[in-house]
N, C-alpha and C positions, 0 to 999 in steps of 0.2 A: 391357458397357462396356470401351471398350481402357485399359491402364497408364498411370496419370496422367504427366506428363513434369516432370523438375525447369526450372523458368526457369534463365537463366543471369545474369540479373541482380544477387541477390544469396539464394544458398543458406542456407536455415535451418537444416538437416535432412542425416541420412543417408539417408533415405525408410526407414531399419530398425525396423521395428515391435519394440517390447522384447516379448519372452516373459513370459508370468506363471513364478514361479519357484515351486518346491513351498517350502510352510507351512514345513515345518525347516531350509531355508536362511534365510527370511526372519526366523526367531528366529534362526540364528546371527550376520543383517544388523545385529541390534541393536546386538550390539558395537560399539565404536567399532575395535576391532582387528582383528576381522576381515577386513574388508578388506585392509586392509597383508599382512596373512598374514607372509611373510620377506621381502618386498620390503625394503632398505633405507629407513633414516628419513632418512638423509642429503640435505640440498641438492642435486638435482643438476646441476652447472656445466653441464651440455651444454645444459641447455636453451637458447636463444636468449634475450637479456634482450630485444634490443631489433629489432625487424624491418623497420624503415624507416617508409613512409607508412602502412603497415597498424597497426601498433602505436600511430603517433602518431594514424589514424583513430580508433581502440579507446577510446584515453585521451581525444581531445576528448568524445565522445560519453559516455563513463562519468563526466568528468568535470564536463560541462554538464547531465547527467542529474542527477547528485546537488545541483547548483546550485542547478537547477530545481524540487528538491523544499524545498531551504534556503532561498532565495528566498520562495516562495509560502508555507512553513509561517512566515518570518521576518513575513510580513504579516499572515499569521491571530495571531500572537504577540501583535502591536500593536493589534492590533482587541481580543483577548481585555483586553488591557490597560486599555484606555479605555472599553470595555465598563464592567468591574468597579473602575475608578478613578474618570477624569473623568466618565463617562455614568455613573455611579452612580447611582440615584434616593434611595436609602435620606440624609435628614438625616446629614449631617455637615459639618465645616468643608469650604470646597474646597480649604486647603493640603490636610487630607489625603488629598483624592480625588486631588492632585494627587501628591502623594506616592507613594501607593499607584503610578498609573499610572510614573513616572518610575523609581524604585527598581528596581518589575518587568523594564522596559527595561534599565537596569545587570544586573539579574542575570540575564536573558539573555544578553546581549552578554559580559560577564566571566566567567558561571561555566557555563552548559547549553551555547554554543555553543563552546569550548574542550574541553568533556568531548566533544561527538560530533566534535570534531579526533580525539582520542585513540584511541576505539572505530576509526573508520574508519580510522587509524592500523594496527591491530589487525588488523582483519580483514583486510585488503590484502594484508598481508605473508603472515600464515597460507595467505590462498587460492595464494597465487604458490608457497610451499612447496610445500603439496599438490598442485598444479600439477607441481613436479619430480620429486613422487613418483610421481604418476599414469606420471610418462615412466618414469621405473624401474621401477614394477610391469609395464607391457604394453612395456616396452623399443622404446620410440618417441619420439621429438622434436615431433611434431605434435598437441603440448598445447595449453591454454588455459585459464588460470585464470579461474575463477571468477569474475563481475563483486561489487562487495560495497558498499554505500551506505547510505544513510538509509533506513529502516521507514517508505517511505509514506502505505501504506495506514493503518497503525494509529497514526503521530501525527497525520496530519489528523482521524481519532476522537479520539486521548487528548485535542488539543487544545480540542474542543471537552467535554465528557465529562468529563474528568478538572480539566484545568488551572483551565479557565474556575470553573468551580464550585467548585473549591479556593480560587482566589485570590477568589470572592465570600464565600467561610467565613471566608478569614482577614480580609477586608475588617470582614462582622457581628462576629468576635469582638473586632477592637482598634477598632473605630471610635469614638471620645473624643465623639460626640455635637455641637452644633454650637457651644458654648461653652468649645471647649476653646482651649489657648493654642500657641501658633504652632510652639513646643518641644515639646510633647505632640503635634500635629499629625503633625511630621514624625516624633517616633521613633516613633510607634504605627504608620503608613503606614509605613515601612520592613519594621514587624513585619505587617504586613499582607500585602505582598508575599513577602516571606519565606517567612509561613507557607503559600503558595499554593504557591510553588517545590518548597517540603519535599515535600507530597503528592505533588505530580506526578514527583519524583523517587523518591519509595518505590514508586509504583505502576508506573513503569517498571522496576525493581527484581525485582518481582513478573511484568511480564511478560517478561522478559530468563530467569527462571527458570523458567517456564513452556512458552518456549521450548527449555530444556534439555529437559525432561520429553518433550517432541517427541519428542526420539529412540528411544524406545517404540512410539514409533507410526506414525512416514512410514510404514517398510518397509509396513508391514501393512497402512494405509490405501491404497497406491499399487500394491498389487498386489491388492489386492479390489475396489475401485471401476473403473467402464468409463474407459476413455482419455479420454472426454471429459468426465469429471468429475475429471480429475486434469489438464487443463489450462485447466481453468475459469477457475479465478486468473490465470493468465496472458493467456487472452484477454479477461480481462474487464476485469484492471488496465492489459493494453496498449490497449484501445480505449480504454476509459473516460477516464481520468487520464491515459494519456499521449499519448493521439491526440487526443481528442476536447474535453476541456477545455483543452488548450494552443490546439487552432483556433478554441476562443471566445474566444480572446485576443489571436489573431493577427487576428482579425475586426473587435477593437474598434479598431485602429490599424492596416487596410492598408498604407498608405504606409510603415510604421516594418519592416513584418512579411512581406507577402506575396510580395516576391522574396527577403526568402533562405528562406523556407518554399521556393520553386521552385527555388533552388540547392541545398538537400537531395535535391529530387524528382528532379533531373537529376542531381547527385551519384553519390547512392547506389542511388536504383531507377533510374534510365538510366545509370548506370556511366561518367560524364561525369566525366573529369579534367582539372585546369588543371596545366600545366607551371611550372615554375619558375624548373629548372634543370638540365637533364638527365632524369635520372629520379626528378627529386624533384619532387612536386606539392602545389601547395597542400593544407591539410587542409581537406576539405568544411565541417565543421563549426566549424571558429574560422572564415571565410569568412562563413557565415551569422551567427555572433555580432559579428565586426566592423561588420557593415553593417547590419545591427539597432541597435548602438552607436551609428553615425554618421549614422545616419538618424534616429534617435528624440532626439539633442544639435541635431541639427541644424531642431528643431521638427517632426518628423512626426507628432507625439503631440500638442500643445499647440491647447487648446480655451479657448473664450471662456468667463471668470468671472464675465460678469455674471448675474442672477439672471435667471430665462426666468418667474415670476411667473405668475398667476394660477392653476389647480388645483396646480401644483406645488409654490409656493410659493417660500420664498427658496434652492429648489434652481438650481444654476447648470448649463450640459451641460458642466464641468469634471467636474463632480461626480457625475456620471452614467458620465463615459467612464473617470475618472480616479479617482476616489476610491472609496468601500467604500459599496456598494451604493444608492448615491444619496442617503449622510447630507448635509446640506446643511453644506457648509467641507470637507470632506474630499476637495475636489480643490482647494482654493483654492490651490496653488501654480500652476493652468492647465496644468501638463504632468503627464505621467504617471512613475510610482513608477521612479525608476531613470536618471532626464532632470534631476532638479532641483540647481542648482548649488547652492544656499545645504544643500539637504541632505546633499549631499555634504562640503562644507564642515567643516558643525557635525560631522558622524561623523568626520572624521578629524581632527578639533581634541579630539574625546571620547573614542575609543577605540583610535588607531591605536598602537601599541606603548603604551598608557600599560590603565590600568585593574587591578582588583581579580584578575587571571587565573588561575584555575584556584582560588581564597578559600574556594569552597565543596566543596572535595575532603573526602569523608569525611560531613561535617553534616546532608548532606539525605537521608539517609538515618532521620534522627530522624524523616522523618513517619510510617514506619511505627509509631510510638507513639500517632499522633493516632487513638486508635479510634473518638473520634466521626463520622471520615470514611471510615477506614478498611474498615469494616463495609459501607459500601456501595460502597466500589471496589476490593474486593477480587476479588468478583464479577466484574464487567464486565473487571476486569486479568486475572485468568486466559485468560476469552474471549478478549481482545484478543492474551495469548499462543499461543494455538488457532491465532489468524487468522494469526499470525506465522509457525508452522510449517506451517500447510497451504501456505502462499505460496513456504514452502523447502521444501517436499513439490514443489513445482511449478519451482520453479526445479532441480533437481535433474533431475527426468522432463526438463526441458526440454534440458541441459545433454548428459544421455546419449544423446537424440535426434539431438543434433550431433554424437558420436561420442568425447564423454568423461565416462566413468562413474563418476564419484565416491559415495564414501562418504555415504549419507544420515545415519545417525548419528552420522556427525562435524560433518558440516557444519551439522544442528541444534545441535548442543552447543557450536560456535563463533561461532553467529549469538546465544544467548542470555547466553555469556561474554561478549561485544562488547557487549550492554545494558548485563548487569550492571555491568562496568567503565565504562563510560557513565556509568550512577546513582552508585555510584562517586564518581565525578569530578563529580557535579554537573550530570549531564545528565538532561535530561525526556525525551529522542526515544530512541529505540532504533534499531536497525544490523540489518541484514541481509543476506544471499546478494540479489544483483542481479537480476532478472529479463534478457534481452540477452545472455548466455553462445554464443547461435548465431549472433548479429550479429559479435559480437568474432571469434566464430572464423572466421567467411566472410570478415574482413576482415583475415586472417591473421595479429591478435594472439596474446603467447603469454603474459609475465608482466611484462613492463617497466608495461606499462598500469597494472597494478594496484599495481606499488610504487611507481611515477610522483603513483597520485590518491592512495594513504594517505599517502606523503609531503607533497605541495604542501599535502593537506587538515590535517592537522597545523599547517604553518607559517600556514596563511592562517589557521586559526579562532584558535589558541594566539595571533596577536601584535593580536589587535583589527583584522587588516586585513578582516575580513568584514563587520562594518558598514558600513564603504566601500565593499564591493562591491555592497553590498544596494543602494546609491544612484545607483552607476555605471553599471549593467547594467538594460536596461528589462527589464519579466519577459516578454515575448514572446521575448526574445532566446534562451532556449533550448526556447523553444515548436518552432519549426522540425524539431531534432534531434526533440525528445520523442514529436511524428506522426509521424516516421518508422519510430523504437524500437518506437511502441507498434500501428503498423499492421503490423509485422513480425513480431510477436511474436501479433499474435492470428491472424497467418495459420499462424504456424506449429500454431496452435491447431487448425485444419482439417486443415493438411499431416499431422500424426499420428493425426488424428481421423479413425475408418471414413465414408463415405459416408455412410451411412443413420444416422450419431448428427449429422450436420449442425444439424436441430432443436437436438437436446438440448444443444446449444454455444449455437446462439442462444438457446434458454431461461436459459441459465446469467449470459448475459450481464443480464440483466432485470433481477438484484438490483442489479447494479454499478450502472447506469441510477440504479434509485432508490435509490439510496446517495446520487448525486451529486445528483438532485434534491431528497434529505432532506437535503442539506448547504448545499445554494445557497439554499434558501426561507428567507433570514435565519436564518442558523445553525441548520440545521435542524429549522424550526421547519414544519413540514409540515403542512397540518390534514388530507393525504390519509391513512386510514389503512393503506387497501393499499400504500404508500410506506412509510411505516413498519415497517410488518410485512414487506416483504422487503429496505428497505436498509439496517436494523443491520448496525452491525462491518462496516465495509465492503461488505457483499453477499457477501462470500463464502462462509461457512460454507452461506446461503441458494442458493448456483450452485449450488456442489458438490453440495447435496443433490436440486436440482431435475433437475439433467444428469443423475446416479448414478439417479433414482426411473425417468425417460424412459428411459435408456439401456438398463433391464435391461425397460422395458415393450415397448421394441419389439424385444427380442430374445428376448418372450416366454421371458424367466427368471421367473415368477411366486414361485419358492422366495425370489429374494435381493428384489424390491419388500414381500415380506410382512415377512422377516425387521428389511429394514431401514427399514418404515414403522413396525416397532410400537420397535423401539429411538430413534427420530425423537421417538416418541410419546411416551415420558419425554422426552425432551433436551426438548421443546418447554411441558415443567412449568415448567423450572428457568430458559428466559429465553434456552439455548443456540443454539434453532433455532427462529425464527418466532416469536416471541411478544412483542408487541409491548405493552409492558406500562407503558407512562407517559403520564401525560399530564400530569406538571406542568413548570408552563411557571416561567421565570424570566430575564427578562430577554431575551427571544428565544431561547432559547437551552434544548432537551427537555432532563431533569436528568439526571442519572448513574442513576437507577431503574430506567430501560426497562432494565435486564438485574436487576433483583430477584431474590430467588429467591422469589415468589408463586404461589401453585399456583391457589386457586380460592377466589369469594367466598363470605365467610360469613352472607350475607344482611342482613348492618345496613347495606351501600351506601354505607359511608364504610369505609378503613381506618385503621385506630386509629392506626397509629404515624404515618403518614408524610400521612393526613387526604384521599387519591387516591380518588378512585371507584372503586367495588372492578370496577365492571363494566369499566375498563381494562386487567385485566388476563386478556390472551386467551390462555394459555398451555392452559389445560384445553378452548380449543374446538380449536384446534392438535391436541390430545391425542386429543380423540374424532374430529375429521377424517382423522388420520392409520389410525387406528383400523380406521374404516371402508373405508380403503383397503388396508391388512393384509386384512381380510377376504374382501372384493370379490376380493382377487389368491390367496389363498391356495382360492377356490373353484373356479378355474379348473387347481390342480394334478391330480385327479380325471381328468381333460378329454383333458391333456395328450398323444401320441405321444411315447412313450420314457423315461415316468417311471415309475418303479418301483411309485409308487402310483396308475395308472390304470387307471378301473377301464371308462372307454368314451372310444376315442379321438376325439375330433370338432376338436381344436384340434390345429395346426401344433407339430411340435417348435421346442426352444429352439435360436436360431443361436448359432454358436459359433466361425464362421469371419469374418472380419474384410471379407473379401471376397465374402461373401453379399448382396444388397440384396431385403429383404423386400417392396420394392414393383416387383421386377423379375418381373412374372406371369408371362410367356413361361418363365423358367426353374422356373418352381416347378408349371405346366404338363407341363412334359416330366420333372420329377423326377414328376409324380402319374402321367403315363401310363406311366413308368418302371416303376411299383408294381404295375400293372393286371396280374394274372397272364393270362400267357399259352392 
């Protein structure tokens, strides 16, 4: 096969394959100082702040990107809310169902979404630093900081997992029953909500700290594991989440969506620019958000409210295209989330410079005292901090790919400071390194971008103006951008990725898959089990391990599938890797269990504490399947050409060259006649 060729439409990549590094540098990686070595710590002015169209490209896209994530989790927030408020089932007054629900909304709006102003604050400015330093250690100008945003992957989990479930605990503990009085109603429903916040702030707390811990382990994970298992996260969270769920959303409103999705496509993968004024050009991506805007105001979105009757009942098609998952009312405004004027309205009459902001700094920090909850989300938060740094394990491999090589253990220990300070301040969502670091750079950003979005995102969350925007902005509107990000990023998944681990990248993407189909099946309430069992936590700890098991199969390394099927084979006790282990259901919504720490039943077929069928939990078949696969690999060392322990060679040595393809026969032909003594 001839030399792959880079497109010239928009470069991800240096095409330079990283080295694996020997063991004693990768302990000395740990440091966080390392790195730097004598390089100055200094700011350095040379760098460029700001680079014209390229930098203000960088910023729309980093900045519509995190939108896109604040947006879409500000909707799941609402649903969680009325969930465990007004759709309550449990007896109680409905002031306080109602309470519950509204409160929760204030303390969103006033105190969690002001604390991730500040984190992203935070991180912005850091990565643009590092950025100057990068230019002073390798004495170069052709930097690029770091992209840095909201934790995706792991608040669309906590949200459901953590929050939900929190705020239905504090729901059963204050709820006054249905004879209580109107005064009692409301202060108990405040303390309801409350006590839901508290949780989900200790447990971000938890994985902000988890994520420091990280920095023990990128190095060592990312230079043991095959390449395609170390850009698993990345292909799996660009296809998934930012390709592929933004186009089912751009599909439920064409008219509002489908040309500037195509001014993206022509944009930036056909290299299409609009003039302005001289050599200044419109920015691709506020372009497709303005006319998203003015399309979807302009009724592109708006669907008829009357009820469509008979099997469907008094569902309306508002309420199908419009609303949350075809509850009947919840499209009853006839247009879609981001189009409606009366809600726009009410949010800037409720929260635009006025509100409680930033009230809860310090407080919600008290729920790590709540140990009746705590004991089961302590668990699942550790994981959830796992998933955090395997994703800056990836964003990092990604970053040095494009030809800037930052510090992995710094860069975990400042994506879990940015939670911390987050929880902090009062926030439930955690902050993290950006996946998109080769997109920024091909578009010749350097660091203006990045102190541009910690800035704006600062002023817009801290003054209440982001409730307004929640109402302004249709959420297709940065659908567009996000297929573009996220179809760029999983190529570049391939671009670093050997030929012959192609498979093991599409296997990897499989958990993300059912991640998002165990998310979407009404709050992931899935009755597949095989869904289950590979879309916890995201899918990802589930890629990595399935790309890593493939990747070392077909490169016939039988030493590293044995070693790291039976280490798999504990993780998979404990609830870390595969083991899908709940099945109680509440309110739609699988409970915070499915990561227990249960190992195996003890034949009474109920468990005692938590009253689950013991046969749910498949951690110990996980254990002996993995088991078996240890053995099955470790039989085949014996076998082997070139291993020290063989004792009859009949199986092919282990490839080692990146540019071998095991299924290219002709070559492996003239290597065996090669052998054939003369």
């Amino acid at each position: 096969r001839g030399q792959r060729t880079r497109r010239d439409t928009m470069p991800v990549g240096t095409g330079i394959k990283r080295e694996k590094v020997p063991l004693q540098q990768v302990l000395l990686q740990l440091s966080p100082f390392y790195w730097q070595g004598d390089a100055s710590w200094a700011w350095n002015t040379k760098v460029p702040f700001w680079t014209g169209s390229g930098e203000m490209e960088a910023f729309c896209e980093l900045f519509f990107d995190n939108l896109a994530t604040l947006l879409g989790v500000t909707g799941a927030a609402m649903d969680v809310g009325n969930l465990a408020g007004l759709g309550s089932f449990s007896p109680a007054t409905d002031l306080f169902k109602a309470t519950v629900t509204s409160e929760w909304t204030r303390i969103y709006y006033d105190w969690n979404i002001p604390a991730c102003g500040l984190g992203l604050l935070f991180g912005n400015i850091w990565f643009a630093w590092l950025a100057t330093r990068l230019a002073t250690k390798e004495n170069r100008l052709d930097v690029t900081a770091q992209p840095y945003g909201m934790n995706t992957t792991v608040i669309y989990i906590t949200i459901y997992a953590i929050s939900l479930p929190g705020l239905q605990a504090g729901f059963a503990k204050y709820n006054p029953g249905t004879g209580a009085s109107d005064a009692d109603s409301v202060a108990l429903g405040k303390k309801a909500a409350e006590f839901g916040w508290k949780v989900s702030v200790a447990t971000n707390f938890i994985i902000g700290f988890m994520e420091i811990l990280g920095c023990f382990l990128g190095d060592l994970i990312r230079n043991t594991v095959p390449t395609a298992a170390v850009y698993v996260p990345l292909a799996g969270v660009g296809f998934v989440w930012l390709a592929f769920s933004p186009m089912l959303t751009i599909a439920k409103s064409p008219m509002m969506c489908l040309l500037p999705f195509m001014v993206v496509v022509f944009g930036f993968f056909g290299n299409v620019r609009y003039p302005v004024y001289g050599k200044v050009t419109f920015p691709i991506a506020l372009m497709a958000i303005l006319m998203s805007v003015i399309f979807g105001w302009a009724g592109a979105c708006k669907r008829s409210t009357e009820e469509i009757g008979g099997a469907y009942g008094p569902v309306t098609v508002s309420d199908f295209y419009n609303g949350f998952r075809a509850i009947p009312g919840t499209g009853a405004s006839g247009t879609c989330q981001g189009t409606d004027g009366n809600a726009a309205k009410a949010a800037w009459k409720t929260y635009a410079f006025k509100g409680d902001i930033f009230g809860g700094f310090g407080s919600g920090l008290s729920g790590l005292s709540e140990s009746s909850l705590m004991d089961d989300f302590a668990a699942p938060a550790l994981l959830f901090g796992m998933i955090g740094f395997l994703g800056t394990m990836t964003c990092v491999e990604s970053a040095e790919a494009a030809g800037d090589a930052y510090p992995m253990s710094e860069i975990m220990i400042v994506d879990g400071i940015g939670t911390c300070m987050a929880a902090l301040a009062g926030g439930m969502f955690g902050t993290t390194v950006y996946i998109g670091h080769p997109v920024h750079k091909a578009l010749g950003a350097k660091i203006g971008y990045s102190i541009l979005n910690g800035i704006i995102y600062f002023i817009f969350l801290s003054t209440g103006l982001f409730a307004c925007l929640y109402n302004v902005i249709p959420e297709c509107a940065n659908g567009a951008i996000l297929v573009f990000v996220g179809l760029l990023l999983a190529r570049q998944g391939f671009e670093e990725t050997p030929e012959r681990h192609y498979p093991c990248l599409l296997l990897g993407l499989m958990p993300f898959i059912c991640n998002w189909a165990w998310l979407e099946s009404d709050g992931n309430a899935s009755k597949n089990m095989g869904v289950l069992s590979l879309g916890p936590s995201g899918g990802i700890v589930q890629g990595i391990i399935l790309a890593a098991l493939t990747a070392w199969a077909i490169d016939r390394k039988f030493e590293e599938v044995t070693v790291f099927s039976i280490i798999i084979a504990f993780l998979s006790l404990f609830g870390i890797a595969f083991s899908h282990n709940d099945l109680v259901y509440s309110y739609g919504v699988w409970g915070a269990e499915h990561q227990t720490l249960k190992v195996y039943a003890d034949g009474s077929g109920v468990d005692k504490d938590t009253g689950t069928p013991e046969e749910a939990f498949n951690g110990w078949r996980w254990c002996v399947a993995f088991f078996m696969v240890a053995f099955f690999a470790a039989c085949h060392i014996p076998f082997q050409k070139g291993n020290k322990y063989t004792k009859f060679e009949a199986i092919p040595p282990r490839i080692e060259d990146d540019a071998e393809d095991p299924y290219d026969y002709s070559v492996h032909a003239a290597k065996e006649a090669a052998e054939i003594p003369k």
